[in-house]
C-alpha positions in Angstrom: 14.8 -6.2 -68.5 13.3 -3.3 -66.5 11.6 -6.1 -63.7 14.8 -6.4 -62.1 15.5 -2.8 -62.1 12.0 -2.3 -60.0 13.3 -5.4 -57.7 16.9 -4.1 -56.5 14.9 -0.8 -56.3 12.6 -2.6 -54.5 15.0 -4.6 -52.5 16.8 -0.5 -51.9 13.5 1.0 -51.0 13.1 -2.1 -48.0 16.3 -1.5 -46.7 15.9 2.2 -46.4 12.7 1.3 -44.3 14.2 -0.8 -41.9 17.0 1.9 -42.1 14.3 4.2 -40.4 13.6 2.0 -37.6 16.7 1.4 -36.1 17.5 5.1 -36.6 14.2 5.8 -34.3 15.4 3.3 -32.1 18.5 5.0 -31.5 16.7 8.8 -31.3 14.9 7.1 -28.4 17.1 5.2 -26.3 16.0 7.8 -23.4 12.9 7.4 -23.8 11.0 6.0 -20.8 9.3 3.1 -21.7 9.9 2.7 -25.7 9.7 -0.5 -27.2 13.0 -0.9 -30.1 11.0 -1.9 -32.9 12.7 -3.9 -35.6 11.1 -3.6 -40.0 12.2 -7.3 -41.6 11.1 -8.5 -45.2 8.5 -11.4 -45.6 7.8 -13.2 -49.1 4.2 -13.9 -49.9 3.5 -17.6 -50.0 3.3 -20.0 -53.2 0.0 -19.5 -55.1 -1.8 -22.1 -53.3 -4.0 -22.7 -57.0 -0.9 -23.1 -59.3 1.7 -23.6 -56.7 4.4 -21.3 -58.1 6.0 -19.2 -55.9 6.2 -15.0 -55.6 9.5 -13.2 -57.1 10.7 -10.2 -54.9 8.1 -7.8 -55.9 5.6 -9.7 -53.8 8.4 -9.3 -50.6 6.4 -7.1 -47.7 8.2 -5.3 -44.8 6.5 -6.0 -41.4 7.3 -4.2 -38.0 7.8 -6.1 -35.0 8.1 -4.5 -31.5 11.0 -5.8 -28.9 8.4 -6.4 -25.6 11.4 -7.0 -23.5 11.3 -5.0 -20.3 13.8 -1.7 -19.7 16.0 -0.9 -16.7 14.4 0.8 -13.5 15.3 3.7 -12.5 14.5 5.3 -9.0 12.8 8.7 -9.4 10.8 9.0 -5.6 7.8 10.8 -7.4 4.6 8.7 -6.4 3.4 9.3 -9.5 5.7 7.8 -11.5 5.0 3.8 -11.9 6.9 1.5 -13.9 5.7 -2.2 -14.7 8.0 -5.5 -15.2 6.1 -8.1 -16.8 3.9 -8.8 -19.7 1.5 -5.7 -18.8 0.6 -2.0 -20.2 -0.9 1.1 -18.7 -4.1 2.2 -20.3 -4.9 5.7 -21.0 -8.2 7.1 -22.7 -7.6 9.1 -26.4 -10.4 9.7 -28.8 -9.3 6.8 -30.3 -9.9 4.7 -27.8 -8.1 2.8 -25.9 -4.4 3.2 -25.6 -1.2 1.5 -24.5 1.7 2.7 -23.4 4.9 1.5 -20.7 5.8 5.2 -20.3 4.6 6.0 -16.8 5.6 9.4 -16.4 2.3 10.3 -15.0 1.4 13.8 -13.1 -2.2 14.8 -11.8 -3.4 17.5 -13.7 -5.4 20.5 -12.5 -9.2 18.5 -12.2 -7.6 16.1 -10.6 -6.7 12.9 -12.6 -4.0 11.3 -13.0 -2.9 11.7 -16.7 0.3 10.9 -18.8 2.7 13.3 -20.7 0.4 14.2 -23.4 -2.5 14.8 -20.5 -4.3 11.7 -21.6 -6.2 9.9 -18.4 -5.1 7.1 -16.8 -7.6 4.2 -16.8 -8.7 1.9 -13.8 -11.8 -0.3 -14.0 -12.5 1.2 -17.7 -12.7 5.3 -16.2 -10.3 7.4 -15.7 -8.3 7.7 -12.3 -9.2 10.9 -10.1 -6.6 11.8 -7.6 -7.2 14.9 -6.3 -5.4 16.1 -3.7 -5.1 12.9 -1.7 -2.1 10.8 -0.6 -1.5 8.4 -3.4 -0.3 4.7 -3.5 -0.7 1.9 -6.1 0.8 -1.5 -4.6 2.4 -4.1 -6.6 -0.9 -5.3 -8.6 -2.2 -2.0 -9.3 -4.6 -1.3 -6.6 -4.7 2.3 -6.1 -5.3 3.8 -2.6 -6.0 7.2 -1.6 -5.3 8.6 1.3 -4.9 4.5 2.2 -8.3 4.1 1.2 -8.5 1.6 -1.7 -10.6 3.0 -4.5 -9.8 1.4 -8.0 -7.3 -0.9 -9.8 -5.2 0.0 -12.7 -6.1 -1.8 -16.0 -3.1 -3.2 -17.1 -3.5 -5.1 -20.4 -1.4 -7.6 -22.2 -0.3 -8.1 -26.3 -1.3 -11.3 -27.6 -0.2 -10.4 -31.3 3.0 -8.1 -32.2 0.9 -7.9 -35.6 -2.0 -5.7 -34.4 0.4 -3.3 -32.3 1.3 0.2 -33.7 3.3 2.4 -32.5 1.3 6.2 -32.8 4.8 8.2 -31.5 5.0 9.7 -28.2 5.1 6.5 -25.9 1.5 5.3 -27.3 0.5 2.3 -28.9 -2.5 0.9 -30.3 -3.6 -2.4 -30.4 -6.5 -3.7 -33.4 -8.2 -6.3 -31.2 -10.1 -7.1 -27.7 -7.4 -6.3 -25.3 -6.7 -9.0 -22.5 -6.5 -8.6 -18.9 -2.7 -9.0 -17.8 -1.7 -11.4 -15.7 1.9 -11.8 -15.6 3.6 -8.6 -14.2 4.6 -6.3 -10.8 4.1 -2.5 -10.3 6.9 -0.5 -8.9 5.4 3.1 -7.8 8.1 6.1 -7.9 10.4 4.3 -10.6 10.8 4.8 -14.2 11.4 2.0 -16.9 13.9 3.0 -19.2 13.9 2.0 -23.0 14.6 -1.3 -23.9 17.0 -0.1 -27.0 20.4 -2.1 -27.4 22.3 0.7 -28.9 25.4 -1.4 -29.8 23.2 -3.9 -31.3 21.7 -1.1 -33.2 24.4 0.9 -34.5 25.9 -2.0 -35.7 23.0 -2.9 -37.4 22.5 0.8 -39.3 26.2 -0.2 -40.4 25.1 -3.5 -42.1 22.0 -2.1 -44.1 24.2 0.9 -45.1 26.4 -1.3 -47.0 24.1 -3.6 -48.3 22.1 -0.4 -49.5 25.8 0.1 -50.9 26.0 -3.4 -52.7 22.3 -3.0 -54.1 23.4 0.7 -55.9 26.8 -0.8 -57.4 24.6 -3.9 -58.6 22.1 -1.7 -60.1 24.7 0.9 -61.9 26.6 -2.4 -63.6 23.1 -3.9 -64.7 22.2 -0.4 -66.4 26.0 -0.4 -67.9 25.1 -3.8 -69.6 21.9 -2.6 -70.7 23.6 0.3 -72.2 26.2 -1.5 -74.0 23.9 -4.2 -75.1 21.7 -1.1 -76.7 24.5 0.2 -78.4 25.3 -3.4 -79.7 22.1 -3.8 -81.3 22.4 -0.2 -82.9 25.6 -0.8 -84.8 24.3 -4.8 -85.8 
């Protein structure tokens, strides 16, 4: 009888994760260049050997990122770039490698060009010194100083939303050989806004709320019945 006490709280504890995400969705609506994120509930497949199929314990939340570009905004600073397009920036962490769409860059006191967090901007796999020079990055990432050409932004794009984590602060990591990209445009002194539908959102915090709701009343009658079925047997 307990087993489907642990799956409503089960099914409760699922909904409060996905809960989670569209409340950080709506915390960082403006923040340049966040990707809305979205948690949804998969069910392991049949048991290939004996071909029965999972109850809800086995049911998994997964995350999956919106890659849909933001709105521009015009900001006039030439460090600031923004990319439309299936493309990221790369900036160097101990980590690694890192993604991220917020282009809020600045060049900090050696020289480089480096995000909010003072992580370095990569082009052709090193980080990207500006010094003092007059800087301009065209429309495929070549980067000119001074109007002398002297790298290329690596832009990289996600071939699976599966291996993409989100590590707070405009970052991302992807688990897998990163691909060139392809497929996008540079725009140099513009910000990308997030790409959070807030309506969609808010209406979506509304529906989990009352299922999370539905799931409590269900579980408080299914331990009523268990009480008075208890009692039942006590008196018999």
């Amino acid at each position: 009888m307990s087993d489907l006490i642990l799956q409503l709280a089960g099914v409760i504890q699922r909904d409060i994760d996905s809960l989670k995400g569209v409340s950080q969705n709506i915390a960082n609506a403006n923040t340049p260049g966040y990707r809305a994120s979205r948690t949804f509930s998969v069910l392991a497949p049949a048991d290939l050997g004996t071909g029965t199929s999972h109850d809800l314990e086995a049911i998994e939340s997964l995350t999956s990122f919106n890659l849909q570009g933001g709105a521009l905004q015009q900001t006039g600073t030439a460090t600031d770039l923004a990319l439309t397009g299936d493309a990221w920036f790369a900036v160097q962490d101990v980590q690694g490698t890192l993604l991220t769409r917020d282009g809020r860059f600045h060049v900090d006191s050696a020289g480089y060009l480096v995000n909010a967090s003072g992580l370095r901007v990569l082009g052709n796999g090193s980080p990207l010194q500006v010094d003092n020079g007059v800087l301009k990055i065209d429309s495929r990432g070549e980067v000119l100083i001074d109007d002398q050409p002297v790298t290329r932004l690596d832009l990289f794009r996600v071939n699976d939303l599966a291996r993409l984590t989100s590590l707070g602060g405009g970052l991302y990591q992807y688990v897998g050989r990163l691909t060139p990209a392809q497929d996008y445009v540079v725009h140099q002194g513009v910000q990308e806004r997030s790409n959070v539908d807030l309506g969609n959102d808010m209406v979506k915090i509304m529906e989990i709320s009352r299922h999370v709701e539905s799931m409590q009343r269900a579980l408080s009658a299914y331990d009523s019945l268990l009480d008075t079925g208890i009692n039942q047997l006590g008196k018999d």
